[in-house]
SEGUKOL-446005 format. One record per residue (C-alpha): y, x, z; residue number from 1. Coordinates in Angstrom, 3 decimals. Last residue first. Layout:
BEGIN
+----------+----------+----------+-----+
!        y !        x !        z !  nr !
+----------+----------+----------+-----+
!        Y !        X !        Z ! NUM !
...
+----------+----------+----------+-----+
***
This chain:
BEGIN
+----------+----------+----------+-----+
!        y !        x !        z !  nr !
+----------+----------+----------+-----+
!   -5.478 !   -6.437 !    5.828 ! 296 !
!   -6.723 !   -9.964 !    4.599 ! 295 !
!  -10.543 !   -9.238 !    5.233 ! 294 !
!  -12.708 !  -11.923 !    2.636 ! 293 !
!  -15.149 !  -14.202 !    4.740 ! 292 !
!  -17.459 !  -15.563 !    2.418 ! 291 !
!  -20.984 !  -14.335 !    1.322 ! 290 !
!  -22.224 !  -16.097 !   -1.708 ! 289 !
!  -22.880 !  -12.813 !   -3.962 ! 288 !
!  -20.256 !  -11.176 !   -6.448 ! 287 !
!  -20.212 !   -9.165 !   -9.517 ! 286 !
!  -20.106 !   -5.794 !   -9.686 ! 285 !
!  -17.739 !   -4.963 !  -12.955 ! 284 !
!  -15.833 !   -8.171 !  -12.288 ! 283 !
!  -14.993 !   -6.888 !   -8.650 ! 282 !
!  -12.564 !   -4.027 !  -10.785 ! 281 !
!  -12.277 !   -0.506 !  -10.335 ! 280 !
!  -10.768 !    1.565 !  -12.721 ! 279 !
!   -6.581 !    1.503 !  -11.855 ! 278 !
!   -4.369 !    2.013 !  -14.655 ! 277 !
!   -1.361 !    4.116 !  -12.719 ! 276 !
!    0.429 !    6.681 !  -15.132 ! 275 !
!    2.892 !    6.793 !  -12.330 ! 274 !
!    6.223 !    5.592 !  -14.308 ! 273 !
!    5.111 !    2.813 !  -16.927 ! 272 !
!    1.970 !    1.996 !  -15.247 ! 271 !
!    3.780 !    1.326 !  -11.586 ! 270 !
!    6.104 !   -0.540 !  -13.764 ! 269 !
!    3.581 !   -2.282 !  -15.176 ! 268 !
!    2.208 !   -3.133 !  -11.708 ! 267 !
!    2.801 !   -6.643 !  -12.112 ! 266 !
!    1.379 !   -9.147 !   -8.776 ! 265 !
!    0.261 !  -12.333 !  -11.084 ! 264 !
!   -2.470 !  -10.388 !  -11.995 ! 263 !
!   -4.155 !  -10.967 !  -15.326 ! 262 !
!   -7.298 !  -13.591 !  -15.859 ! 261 !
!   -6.899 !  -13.908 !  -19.332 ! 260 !
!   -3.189 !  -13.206 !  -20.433 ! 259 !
!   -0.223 !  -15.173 !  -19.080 ! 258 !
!    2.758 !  -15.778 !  -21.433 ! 257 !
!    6.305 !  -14.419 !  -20.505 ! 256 !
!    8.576 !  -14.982 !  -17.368 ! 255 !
!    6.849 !  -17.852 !  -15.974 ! 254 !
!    9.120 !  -20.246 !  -14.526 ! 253 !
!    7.616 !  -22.188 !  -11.412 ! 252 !
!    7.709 !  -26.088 !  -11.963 ! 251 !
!    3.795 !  -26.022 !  -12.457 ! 250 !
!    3.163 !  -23.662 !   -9.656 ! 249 !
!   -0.773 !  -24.979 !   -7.909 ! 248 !
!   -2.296 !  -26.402 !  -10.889 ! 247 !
!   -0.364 !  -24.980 !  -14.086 ! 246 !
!   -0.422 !  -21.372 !  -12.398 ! 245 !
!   -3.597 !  -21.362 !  -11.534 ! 244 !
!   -4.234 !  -22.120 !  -14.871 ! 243 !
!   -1.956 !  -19.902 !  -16.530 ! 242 !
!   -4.700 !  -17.496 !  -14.066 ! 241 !
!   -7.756 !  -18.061 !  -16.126 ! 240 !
!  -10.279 !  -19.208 !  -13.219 ! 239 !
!  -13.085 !  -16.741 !  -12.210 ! 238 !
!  -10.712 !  -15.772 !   -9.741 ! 237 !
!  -10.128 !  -12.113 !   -7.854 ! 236 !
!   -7.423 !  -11.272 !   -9.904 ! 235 !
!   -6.876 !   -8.874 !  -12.380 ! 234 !
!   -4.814 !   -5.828 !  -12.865 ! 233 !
!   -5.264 !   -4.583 !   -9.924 ! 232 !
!   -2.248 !   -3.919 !   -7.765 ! 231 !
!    0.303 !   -1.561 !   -6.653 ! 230 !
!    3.858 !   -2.727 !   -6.692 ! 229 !
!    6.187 !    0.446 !   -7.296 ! 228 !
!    9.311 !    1.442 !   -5.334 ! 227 !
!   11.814 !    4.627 !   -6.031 ! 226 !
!   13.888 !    6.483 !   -3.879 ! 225 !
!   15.558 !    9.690 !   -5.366 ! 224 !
!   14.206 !   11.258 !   -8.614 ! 223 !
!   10.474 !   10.231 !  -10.050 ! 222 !
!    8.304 !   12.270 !  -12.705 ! 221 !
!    4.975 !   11.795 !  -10.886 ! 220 !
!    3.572 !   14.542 !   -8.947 ! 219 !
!    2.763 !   13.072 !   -5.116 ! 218 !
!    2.762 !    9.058 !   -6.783 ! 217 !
!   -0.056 !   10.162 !   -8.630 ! 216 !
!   -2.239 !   10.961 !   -5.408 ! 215 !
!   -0.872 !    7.710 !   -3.655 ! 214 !
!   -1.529 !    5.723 !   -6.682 ! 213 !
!   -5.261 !    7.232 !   -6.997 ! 212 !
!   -5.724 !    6.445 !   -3.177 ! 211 !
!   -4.914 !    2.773 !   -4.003 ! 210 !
!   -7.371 !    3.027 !   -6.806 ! 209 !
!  -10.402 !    3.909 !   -4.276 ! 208 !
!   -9.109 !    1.686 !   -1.822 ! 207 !
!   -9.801 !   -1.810 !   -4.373 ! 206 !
!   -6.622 !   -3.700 !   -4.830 ! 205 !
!   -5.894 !   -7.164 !   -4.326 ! 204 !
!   -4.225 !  -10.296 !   -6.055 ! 203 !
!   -4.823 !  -14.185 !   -5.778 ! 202 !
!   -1.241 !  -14.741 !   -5.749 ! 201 !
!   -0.429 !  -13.060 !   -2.125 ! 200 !
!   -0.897 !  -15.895 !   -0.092 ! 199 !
!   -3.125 !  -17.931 !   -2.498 ! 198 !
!   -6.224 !  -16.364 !   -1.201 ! 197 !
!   -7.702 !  -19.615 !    0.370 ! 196 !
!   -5.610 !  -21.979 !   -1.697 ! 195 !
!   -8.448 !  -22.018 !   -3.918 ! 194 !
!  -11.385 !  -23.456 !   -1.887 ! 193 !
!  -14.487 !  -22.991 !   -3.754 ! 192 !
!  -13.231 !  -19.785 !   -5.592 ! 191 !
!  -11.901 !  -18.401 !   -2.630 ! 190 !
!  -15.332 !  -17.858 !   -0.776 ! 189 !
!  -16.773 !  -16.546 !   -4.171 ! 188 !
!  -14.335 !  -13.206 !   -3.438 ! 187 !
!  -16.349 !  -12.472 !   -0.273 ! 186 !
!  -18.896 !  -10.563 !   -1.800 ! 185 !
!  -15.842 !   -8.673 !   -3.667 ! 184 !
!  -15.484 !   -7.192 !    0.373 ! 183 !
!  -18.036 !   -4.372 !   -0.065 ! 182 !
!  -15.929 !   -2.704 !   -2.779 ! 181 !
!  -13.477 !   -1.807 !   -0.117 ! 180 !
!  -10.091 !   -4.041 !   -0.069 ! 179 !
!   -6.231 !   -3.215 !    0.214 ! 178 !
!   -4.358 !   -6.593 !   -0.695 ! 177 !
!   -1.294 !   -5.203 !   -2.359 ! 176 !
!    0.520 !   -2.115 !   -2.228 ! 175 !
!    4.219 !   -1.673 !   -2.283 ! 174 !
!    3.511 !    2.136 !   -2.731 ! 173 !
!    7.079 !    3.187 !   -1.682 ! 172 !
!    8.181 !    7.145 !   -3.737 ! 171 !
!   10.385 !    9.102 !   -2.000 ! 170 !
!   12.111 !   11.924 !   -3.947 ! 169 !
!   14.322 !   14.366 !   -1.581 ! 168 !
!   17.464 !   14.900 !   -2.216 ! 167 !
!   18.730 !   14.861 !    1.765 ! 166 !
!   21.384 !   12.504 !    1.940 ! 165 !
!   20.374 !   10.118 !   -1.300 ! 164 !
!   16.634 !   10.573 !    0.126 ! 163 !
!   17.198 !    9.597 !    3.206 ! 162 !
!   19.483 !    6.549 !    2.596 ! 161 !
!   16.964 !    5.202 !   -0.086 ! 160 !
!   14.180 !    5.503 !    2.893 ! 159 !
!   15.524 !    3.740 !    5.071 ! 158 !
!   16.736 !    0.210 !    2.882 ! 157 !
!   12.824 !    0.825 !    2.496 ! 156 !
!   11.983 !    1.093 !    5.613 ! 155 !
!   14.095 !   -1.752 !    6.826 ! 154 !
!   11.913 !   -3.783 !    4.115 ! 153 !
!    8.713 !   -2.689 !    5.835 ! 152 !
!    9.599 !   -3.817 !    9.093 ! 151 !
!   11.040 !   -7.511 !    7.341 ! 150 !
!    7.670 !   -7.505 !    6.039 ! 149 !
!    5.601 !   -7.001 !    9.051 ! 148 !
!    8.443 !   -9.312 !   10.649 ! 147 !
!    7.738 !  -12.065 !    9.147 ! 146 !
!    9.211 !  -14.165 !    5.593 ! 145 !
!   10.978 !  -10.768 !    3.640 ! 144 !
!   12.005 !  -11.830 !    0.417 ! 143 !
!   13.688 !   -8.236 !   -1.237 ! 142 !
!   12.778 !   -8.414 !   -3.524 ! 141 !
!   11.429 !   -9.858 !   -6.272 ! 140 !
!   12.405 !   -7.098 !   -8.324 ! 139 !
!    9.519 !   -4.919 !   -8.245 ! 138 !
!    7.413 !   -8.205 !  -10.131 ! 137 !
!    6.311 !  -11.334 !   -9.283 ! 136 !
!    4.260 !  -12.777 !  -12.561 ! 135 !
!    6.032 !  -15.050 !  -12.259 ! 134 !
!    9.437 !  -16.386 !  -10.623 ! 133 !
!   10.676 !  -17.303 !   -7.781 ! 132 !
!    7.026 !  -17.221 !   -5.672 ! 131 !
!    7.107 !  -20.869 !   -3.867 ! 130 !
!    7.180 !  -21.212 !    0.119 ! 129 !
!    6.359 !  -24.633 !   -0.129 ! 128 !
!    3.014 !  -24.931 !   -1.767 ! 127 !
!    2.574 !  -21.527 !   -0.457 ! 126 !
!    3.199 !  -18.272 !   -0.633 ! 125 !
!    2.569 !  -15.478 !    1.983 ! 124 !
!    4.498 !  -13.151 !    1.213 ! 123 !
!    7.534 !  -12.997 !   -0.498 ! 122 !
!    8.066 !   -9.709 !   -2.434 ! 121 !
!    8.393 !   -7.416 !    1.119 ! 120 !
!    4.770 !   -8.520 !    1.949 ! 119 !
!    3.374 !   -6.866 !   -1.016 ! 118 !
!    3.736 !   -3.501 !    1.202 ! 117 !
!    5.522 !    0.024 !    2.062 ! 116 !
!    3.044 !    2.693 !    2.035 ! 115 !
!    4.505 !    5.894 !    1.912 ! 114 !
!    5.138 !    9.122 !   -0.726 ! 113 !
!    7.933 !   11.464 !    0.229 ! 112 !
!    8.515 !   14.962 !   -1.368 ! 111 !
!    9.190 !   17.932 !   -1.322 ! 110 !
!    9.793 !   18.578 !    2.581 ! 109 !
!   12.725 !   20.037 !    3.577 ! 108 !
!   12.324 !   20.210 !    7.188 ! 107 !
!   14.988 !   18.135 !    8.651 ! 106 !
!   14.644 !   15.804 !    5.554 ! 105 !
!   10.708 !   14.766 !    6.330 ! 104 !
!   11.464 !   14.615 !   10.046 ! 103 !
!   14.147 !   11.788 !    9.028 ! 102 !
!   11.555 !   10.249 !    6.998 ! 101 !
!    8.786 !   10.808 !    9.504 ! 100 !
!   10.771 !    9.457 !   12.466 !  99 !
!   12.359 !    6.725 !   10.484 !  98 !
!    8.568 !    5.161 !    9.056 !  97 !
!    7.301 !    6.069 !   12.732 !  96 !
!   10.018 !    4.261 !   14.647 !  95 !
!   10.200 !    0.980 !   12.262 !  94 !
!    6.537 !    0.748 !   12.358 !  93 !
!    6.386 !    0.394 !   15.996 !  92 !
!    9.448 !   -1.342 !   16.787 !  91 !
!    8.644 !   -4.275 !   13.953 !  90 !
!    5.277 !   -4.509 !   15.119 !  89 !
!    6.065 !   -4.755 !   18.485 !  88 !
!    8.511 !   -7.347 !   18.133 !  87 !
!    5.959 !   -9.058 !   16.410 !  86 !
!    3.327 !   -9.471 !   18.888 !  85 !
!    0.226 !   -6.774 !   17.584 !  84 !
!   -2.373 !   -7.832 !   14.651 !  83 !
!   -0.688 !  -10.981 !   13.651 !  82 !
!    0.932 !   -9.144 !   10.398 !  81 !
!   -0.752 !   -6.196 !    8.461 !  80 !
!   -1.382 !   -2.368 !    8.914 !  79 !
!    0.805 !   -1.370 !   12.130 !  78 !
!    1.960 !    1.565 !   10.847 !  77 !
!    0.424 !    5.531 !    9.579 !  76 !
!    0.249 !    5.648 !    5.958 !  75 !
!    2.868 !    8.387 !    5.220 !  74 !
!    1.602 !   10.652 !    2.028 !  73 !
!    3.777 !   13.530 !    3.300 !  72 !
!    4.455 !   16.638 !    1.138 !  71 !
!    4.482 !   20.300 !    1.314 !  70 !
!    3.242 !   21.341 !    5.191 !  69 !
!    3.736 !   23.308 !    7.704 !  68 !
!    6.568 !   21.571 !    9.837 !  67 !
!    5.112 !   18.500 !    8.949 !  66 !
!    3.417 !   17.213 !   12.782 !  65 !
!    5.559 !   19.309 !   14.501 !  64 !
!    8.630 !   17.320 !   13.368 !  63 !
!    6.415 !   13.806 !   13.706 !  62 !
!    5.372 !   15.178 !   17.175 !  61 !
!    8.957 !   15.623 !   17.980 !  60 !
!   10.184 !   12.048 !   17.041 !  59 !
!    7.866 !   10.015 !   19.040 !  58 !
!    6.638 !    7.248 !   17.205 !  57 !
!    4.739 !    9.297 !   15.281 !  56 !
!    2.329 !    9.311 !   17.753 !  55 !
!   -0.171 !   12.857 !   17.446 !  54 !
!   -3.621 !   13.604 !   16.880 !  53 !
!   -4.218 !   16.481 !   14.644 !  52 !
!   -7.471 !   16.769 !   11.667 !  51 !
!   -7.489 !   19.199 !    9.557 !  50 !
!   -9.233 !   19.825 !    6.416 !  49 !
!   -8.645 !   22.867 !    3.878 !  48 !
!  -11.894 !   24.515 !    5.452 !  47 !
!  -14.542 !   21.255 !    4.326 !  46 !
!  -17.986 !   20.759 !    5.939 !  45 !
!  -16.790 !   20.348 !   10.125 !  44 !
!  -13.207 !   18.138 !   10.049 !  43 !
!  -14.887 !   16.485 !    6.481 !  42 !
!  -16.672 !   13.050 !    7.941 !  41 !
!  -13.818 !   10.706 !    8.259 !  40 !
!  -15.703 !    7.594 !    9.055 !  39 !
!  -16.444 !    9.223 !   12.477 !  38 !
!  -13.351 !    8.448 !   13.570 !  37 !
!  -11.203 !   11.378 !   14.856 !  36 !
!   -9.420 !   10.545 !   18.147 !  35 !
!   -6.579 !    7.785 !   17.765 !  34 !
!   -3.011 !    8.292 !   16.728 !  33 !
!   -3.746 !    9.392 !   13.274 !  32 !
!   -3.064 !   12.661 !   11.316 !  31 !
!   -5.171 !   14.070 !    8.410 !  30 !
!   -3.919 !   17.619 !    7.487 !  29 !
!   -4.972 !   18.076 !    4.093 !  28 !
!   -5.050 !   21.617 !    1.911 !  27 !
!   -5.259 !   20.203 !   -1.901 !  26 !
!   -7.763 !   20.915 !   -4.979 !  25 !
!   -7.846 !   16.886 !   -5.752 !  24 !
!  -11.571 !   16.254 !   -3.866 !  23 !
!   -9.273 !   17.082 !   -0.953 !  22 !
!   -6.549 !   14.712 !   -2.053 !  21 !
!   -9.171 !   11.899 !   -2.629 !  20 !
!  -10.480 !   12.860 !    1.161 !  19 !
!   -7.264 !   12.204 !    2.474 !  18 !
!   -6.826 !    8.700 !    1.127 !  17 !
!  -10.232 !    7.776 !    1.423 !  16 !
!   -9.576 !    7.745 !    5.510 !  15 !
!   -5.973 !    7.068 !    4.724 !  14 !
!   -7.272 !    3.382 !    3.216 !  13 !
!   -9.388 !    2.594 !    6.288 !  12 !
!   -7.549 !    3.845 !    8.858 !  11 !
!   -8.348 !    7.253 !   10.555 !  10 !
!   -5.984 !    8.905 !    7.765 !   9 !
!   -2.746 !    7.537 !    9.160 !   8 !
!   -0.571 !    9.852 !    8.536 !   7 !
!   -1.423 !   12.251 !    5.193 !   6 !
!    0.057 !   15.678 !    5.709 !   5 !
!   -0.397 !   17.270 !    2.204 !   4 !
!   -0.476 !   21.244 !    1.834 !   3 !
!   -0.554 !   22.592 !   -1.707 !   2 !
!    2.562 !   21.247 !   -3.387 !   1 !
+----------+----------+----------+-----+
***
């Protein structure tokens, strides 16, 4: 696969998306709704870059969109709940994740790699919305509790269908907490008040190892319609998580013993399947006293 249409790429993950496929060796097409931002600095210094505007909610620019290309790494959707009135976000996501799976199978792409999202598994937990089990893991799902997740879990259920009718692997990234290496300042923040980042079990995942997943997620071994949680493999507390555990989900059952301060989001499978062992960790920067962590 030589040419990669990634959607999405003037966010902030498809921004470092596309470039980690161009540092890879492959031809990108980098397609987003709005003009090109200037945090996606390659249109001008690198040939095998190029950027289209288009709305993949329209089913003809999604077909024109991949007509020329290998593989789709789809990004493009309304990136988190609250940002647009739900009914929106379910329409809008729904029609781009169909449009470019469906385009996807009318051209014969290879393959399918997307973003699907932690919010299928539960999110957000509480003290009464309680995780089933621990650590979550691929088969906590599918708990859908708005209709970000419920759009995500329709694209799922979407995908599967495609790919039994057309043969072609799709791979979901249910990725969690997507963060730049700027945010860890804002990890002390949830140390003082610790329900703070208990929606999604304390878990995130730096944007340089979520565009590692998407890039290993283009070549892995994988048949059909397959789903992987993508998150580092710690959290972002200082606390030993069987503690969190004891304090905020004593009556919880915990599937096996919890190590140090260990995700309670698994990727093992992701490990098992992708090769994924993300590299970048907040412990290996520290963190200063600025608060105000981004939850997209």
């Amino acid at each position: 696969m030589h040419t990669v249409c990634v959607t999405g790429a003037g966010g902030m993950t498809g921004t470092v998306t596309a470039l980690r496929f161009l540092e890879a060796g492959y031809r990108v097409i980098g397609a987003d709704i709005a003009p090109e931002p200037p945090s996606l600095p390659v249109r001008w210094s690198n040939p095998d870059f190029t950027y289209v505007r288009c709305d993949l909610t329209d089913y003809g620019d999604a077909v024109d969109l991949l007509r020329d290309v290998d593989a789709v790494v789809h990004l493009a959707n309304v990136p988190a709940p609250g940002l647009v009135p739900a009914a929106r976000t379910m329409h809008v996501n729904t029609a781009m994740n169909s449009n470019v799976f469906l385009a996807a199978a009318q051209l014969g792409l290879g393959r399918v790699v997307w973003a699907s999202s932690e919010t299928t598994l539960g999110l957000d937990f509480d003290e009464e919305n309680r995780p089933r089990y621990l650590p979550v893991d691929e088969d906590h799902f599918p708990y859908p509790r708005s209709t970000y997740a419920l759009s995500k879990v329709v694209g799922e259920t979407t995908a599967r269908h495609v790919s039994e009718w057309s043969g072609i692997p799709f791979v979901a990234l249910r990725l969690s907490n997507v963060i730049t290496e700027a945010a860890y300042r804002g990890f002390p923040a949830a140390w003082a008040e610790e329900t703070a980042r208990r929606f999604n079990l304390w878990s995130y995942i730096d944007v340089r190892d979520a565009a590692d997943a998407f890039l290993l997620a283009l070549t892995a071994r994988v048949e059909g319609a397959t789903e992987f949680i993508i998150a580092a493999p710690d959290s972002v507390m200082p606390v030993p998580t069987a503690e969190l555990v004891a304090r905020w989900y004593p009556d919880v059952e915990v599937r096996r013993p919890l190590e140090g301060f260990e995700s309670l989001l698994s990727s093992a499978r992701a490990q098992e399947s992708l090769g994924f062992r993300p590299s970048r960790s907040w412990r290996d920067h520290g963190g200063g006293p600025q608060a105000g962590l981004p939850r997209g």
